[in-house]
C-alpha positions as CSV (number, residue, x, y, z in Angstrom):
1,X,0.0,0.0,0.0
2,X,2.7,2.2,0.6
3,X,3.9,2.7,-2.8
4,X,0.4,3.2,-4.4
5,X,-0.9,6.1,-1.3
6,X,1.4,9.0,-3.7
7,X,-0.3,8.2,-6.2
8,X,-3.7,7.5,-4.7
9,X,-3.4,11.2,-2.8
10,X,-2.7,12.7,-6.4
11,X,-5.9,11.6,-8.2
12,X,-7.4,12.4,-5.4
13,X,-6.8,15.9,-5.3
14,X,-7.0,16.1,-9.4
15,X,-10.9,14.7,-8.7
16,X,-10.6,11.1,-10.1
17,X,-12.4,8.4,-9.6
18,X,-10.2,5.4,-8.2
19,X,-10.9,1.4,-7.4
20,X,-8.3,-0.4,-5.0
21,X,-7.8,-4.4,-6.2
22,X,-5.6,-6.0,-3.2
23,X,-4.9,-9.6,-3.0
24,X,-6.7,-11.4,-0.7
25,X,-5.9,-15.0,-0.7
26,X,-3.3,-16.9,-2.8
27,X,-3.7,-21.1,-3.8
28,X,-0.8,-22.3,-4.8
29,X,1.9,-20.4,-6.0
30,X,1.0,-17.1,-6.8
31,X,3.4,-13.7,-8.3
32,X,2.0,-11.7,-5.0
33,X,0.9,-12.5,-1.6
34,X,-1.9,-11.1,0.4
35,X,-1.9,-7.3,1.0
36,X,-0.3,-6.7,-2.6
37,X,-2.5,-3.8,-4.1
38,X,-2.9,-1.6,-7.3
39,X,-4.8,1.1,-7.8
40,X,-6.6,2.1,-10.8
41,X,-8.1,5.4,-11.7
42,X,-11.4,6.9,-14.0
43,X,-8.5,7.3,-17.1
44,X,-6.9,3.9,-16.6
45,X,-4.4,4.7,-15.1
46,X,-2.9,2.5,-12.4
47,X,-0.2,2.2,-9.4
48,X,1.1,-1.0,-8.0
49,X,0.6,-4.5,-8.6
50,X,-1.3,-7.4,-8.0
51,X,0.4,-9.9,-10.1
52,X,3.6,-8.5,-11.1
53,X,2.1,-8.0,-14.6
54,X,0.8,-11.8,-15.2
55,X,-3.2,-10.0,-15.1
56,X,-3.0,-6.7,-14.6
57,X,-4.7,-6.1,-17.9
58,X,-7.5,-8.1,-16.6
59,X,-7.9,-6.0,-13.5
60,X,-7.6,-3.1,-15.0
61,X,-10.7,-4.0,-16.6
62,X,-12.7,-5.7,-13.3
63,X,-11.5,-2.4,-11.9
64,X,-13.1,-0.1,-14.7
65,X,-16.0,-2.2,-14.4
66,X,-16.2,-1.6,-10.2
67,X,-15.9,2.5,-11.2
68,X,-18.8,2.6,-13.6
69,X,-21.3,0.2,-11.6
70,X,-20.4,2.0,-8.4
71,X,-19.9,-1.8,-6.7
72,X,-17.4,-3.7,-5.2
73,X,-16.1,-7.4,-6.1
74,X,-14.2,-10.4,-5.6
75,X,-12.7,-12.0,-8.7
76,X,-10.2,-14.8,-8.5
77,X,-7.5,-15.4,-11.4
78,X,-6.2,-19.3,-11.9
79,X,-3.7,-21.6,-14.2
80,X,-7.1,-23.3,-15.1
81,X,-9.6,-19.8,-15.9
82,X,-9.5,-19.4,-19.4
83,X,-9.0,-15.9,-19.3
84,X,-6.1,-16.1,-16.5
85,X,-4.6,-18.2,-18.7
86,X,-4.9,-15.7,-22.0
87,X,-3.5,-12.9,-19.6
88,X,-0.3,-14.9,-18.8
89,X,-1.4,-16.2,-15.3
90,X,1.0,-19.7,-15.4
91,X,2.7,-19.9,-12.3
92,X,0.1,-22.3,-11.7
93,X,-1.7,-21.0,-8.8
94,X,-4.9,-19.2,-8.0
95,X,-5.1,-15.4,-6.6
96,X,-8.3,-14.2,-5.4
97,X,-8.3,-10.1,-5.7
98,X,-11.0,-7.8,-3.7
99,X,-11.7,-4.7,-5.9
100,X,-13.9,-1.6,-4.7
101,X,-14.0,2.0,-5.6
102,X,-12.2,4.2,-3.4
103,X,-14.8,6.6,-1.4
104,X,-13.2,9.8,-0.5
C-alpha cells in the first residue's frame, strides 16, 4: 500500500475516480501474496501491482467495471480460468483479488 498512497493522494486531489484491487488469498503459488494492491483510476491509469504484470490487464478492466457500476467485487485469477490463462497467469496458482472503488 505504501507505494500506491502517492499516487492515490494525487488523483485524489485532481478529482478522479479510483478502485483499489488487493490480493486477498493466494492457492498455490501465486506472483503476490496477500496485501499486494494496485490502484486504478477513472483514465486507466494504475499504481502498483497485484500480479507482477501476469493480469493486470485483466484488472484493469474488473477495476473499470467496479468504477462505472459504483460496486465492489471479488474475482479470482487461476492456471485453469481461461482468461487467466490468455492474460499470462502460469505460475500455476490461484489469486483471489477484492476490488472496490475508493470513497473519498
Amino acid at each position: 500500500m505504501r507505494e500506491i498512497i502517492g499516487d492515490i493522494d494525487r488523483w485524489h486531489k485532481q478529482g478522479k475516480r479510483v478502485a483499489l484491487a488487493r490480493v486477498v488469498d493466494v492457492e498455490g503459488s501465486g506472483p503476490r501474496l496477500p496485501g499486494a494492491a494496485m490502484v486504478v483510476n477513472e483514465d486507466g491509469d494504475i499504481a502498483g501491482s497485484v500480479s507482477g504484470g501476469c493480469v493486470e490487464g485483466a484488472v484493469v478492466v474488473e477495476a473499470l467495471e467496479c468504477l462505472e457500476e459504483n460496486s465492489r467485487r471479488l474475482v479470482t485469477f487461476g492456471y485453469s480460468d481461461d482468461e487467466a490463462f490468455a492474460v499470462g497467469l502460469t505460475c500455476g496458482g490461484t489469486i483471489h483479488l477484492f476490488l472496490e472503488p475508493l470513497d473519498w
